[in-house]
N, C-alpha and C positions, 0 to 999 in steps of 0.2 A: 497392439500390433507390432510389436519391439524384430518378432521373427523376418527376413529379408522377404518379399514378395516371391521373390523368384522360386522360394525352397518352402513354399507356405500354403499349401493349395485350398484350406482352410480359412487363410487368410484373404488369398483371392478371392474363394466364394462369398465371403462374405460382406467386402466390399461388393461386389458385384449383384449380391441379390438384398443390398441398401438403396432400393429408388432413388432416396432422397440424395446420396451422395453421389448417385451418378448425375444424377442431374446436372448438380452443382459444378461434378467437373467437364459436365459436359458445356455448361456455361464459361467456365475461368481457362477451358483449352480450343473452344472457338472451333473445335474440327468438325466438320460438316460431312461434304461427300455430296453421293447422286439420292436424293431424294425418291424415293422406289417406296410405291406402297405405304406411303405417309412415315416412313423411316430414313435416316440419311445412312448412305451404305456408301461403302468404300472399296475399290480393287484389291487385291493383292499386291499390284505394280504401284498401289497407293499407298498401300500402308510401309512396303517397303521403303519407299523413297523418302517417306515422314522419317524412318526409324534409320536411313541412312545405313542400312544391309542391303544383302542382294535379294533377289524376289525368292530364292532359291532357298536361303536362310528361314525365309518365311515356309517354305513348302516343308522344312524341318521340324518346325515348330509345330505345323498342320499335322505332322503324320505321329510324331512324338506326343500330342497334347490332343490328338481328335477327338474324344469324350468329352472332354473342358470344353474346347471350344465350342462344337456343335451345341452345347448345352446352354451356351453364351450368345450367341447370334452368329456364327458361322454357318451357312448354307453354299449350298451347290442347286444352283438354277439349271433351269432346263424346260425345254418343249414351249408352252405362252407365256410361262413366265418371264424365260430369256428374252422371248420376243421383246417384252411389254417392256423388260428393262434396257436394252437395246434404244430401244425408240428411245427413253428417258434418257440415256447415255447420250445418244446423239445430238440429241436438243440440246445436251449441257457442253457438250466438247464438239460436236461435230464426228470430224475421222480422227481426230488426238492419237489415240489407241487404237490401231486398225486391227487389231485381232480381238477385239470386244464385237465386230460387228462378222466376224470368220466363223468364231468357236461355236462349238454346241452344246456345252457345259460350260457352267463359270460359278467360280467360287467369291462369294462374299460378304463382309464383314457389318455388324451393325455398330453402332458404336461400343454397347460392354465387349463385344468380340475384341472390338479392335484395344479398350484398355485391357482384355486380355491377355493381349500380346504383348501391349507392356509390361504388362506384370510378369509377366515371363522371358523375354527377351535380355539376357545376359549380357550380351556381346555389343548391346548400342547404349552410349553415352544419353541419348535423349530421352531411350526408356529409360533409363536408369534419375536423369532430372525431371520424369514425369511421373516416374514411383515414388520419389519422394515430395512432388507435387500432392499425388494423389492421398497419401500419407496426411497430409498436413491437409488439405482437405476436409477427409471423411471425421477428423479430430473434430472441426469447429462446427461441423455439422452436429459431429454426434453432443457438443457441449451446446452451442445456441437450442440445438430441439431440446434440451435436456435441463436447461436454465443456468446451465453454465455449470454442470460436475454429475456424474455420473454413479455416486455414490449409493443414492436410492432411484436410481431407474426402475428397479424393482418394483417402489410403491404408485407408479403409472399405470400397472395394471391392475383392473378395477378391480380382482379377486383377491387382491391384497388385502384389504381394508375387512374384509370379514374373516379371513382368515388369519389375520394379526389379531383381530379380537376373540376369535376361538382359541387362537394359541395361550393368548393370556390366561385362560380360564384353565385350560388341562397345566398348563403351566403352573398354576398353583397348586391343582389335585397333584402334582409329584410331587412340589419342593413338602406339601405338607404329609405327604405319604413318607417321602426322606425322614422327617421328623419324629412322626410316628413310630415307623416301624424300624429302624434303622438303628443299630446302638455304634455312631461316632458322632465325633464335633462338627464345627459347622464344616470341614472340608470336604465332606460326605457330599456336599451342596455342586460346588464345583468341579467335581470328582466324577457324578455319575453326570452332571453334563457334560463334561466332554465324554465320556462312554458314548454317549446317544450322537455327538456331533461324530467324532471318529468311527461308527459304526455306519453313518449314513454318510459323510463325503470324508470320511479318512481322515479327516484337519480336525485339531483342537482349537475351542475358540481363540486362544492366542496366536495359531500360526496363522487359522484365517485372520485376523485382524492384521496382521504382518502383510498379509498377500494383497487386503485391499487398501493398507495404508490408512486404516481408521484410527479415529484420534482417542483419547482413553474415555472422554466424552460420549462417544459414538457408541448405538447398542447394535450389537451382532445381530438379535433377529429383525431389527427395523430396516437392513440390507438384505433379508433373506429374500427370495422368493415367494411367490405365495404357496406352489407345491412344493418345494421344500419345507413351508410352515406347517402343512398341512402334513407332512412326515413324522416333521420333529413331533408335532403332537401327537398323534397317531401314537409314537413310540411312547410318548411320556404318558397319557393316557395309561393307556393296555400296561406298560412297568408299573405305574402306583396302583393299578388293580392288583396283578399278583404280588406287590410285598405286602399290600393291606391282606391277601389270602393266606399268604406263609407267615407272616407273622403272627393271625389270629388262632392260624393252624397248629403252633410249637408254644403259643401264650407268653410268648415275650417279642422282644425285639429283636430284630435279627443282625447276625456280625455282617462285618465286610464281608469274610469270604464265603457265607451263603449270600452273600448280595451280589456277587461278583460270579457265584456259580450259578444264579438265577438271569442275570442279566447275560450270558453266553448261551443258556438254552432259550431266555427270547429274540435275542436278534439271530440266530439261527435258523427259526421259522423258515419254511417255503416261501411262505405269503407275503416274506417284506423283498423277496430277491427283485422283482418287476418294476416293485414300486424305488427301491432306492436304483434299481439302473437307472430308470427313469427320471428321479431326482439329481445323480449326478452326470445325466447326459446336458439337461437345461443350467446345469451352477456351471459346468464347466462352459461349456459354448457358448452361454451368452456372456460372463465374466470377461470371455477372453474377448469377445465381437464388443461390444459395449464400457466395460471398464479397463479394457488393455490389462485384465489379471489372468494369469496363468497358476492354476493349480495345478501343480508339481505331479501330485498325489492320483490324479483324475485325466491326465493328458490322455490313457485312453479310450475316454467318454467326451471327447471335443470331435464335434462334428460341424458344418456349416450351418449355418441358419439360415431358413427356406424364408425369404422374405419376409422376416421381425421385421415391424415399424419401432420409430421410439418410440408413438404415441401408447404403448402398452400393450398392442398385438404381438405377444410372445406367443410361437409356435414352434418350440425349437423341435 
């Protein structure tokens, strides 16, 4: 999350639809409010007064940002409900605010609303030392759930584990189709992998390894995904089917540049366009929400994530 809050709507959402980190900052920031509906809510004249702007500032931000924040816990009360919070107002302040007990509408904040406005709020020094609260935060959450590094999040979800074993197997049907039917050296090996890597998230395995800072140690698919595993083999599959075909079709082994003219008419398929947006809508957004990696290549398949757990509920 390296991008500023304020210029990162992506980023906000995804703090914000983290349970787990809000909680946390809803614990280490102690704000509270009127208790409404088993929620603690806040005025406008509240939140301003925290943020040290004018309430007016706030109304900017409301008419600039109304989609976010509605989407956040912004509400506009009215008819029993105003009533019912009224009362609760009163019981908590008394008259404090005597146009809470006037008005006939009112707008109010739950708490992701109100770190909404943090996260958005330019102009106040204390959103500004509570965005970078919130920052430092959502971090040790996301490493404590994660046992401290975020490097295989990925193998959290349970579909991992049969799907890294299926990989392995098609994994072999190519390297030994490569062998087969292929007339180069062993570079042929590493060569149509990255083919298949750059054809499904544009990165070669060395730039991905650059982007998630893995160690020479470390294997590229044991961080994949598990539907990105299920891609990759998919590809590798269905590729060592047709060079075992062409090759048995011409009776020898086939050059680079039939392999290279074969492997452009299959990932051109109809059939893989769905499945790789789909694969690089999940590498890119949750890399970026969960391991603070940004691929360059994919930024525009980074969307929010709709309420991911770490515990392995990826739903991107």
């Amino acid at each position: 999350m390296g991008n500023d809050l304020t210029n990162s709507p992506v980023d906000r959402a995804n703090i914000l639809n983290n349970p787990y980190a809000v909680t946390e900052i809803q614990k280490a920031t102690h704000i509270q409010g009127i208790l409404f509906e088993g929620t603690h809510r806040l005025l406008k004249e509240q939140v301003a007064a925290f943020f040290e702007v004018t309430p007016r500032t706030i109304d900017n931000y409301l008419k600039n940002y109304d989609q976010e924040l509605h989407q956040n816990g912004y509400e506009v009360i009215r008819g029993n409900r105003l009533k019912a919070f009224k009362k609760e107002f009163s019981a908590e302040f008394g008259n404090e605010i005597l146009f809470v007990t006037k008005t006939t509408v009112l707008g109010i904040f739950d708490f992701r609303a109100f770190l909404n406005i943090a996260m958005l709020l330019a102009e106040s020094e204390r959103a500004r030392i509570l965005r970078q609260a919130i920052l430092d935060i959502v971090i040790d959450t996301i490493n404590q759930r994660t046992g401290g590094g975020t490097k295989y999040i990925n193998q959290r979800d349970e579909a991992f584990l049969l799907a890294s074993f299926q990989e392995e197997n098609y994994r072999k049907e190519f390297v030994d189709a490569l062998r087969d039917c292929v007339e180069m050296g062993n570079f042929k090996y590493p060569l149509y992998t990255n083919k298949v890597y750059v054809s499904i998230f544009r990165e070669k395995a060395k730039e991905y390894r650059e982007i998630l800072k893995l160690q020479q140690k470390d294997k590229v698919r044991e961080t994949l995904y598990a539907e990105v595993l299920d891609l990759v083999a998919s590809y590798e599959s269905g590729f060592a089917a047709i060079l075992r075909d062409e090759s048995k079709a011409k009776g020898r082994r086939l050059t680079s540049w039939e392999v290279d003219n074969l492997f452009r008419k299959f990932e051109s398929q109809p059939l893989w366009k769905p499945l790789i947006q789909s694969a690089r809508n999940k590498m890119a957004s949750r890399d970026l929400a969960f391991r603070d990696a940004l691929h360059l290549q994919l930024q525009e398949y980074i969307t929010p994530l709709q309420g991911e757990s770490l515990d392995g509920d990826f739903h991107a």
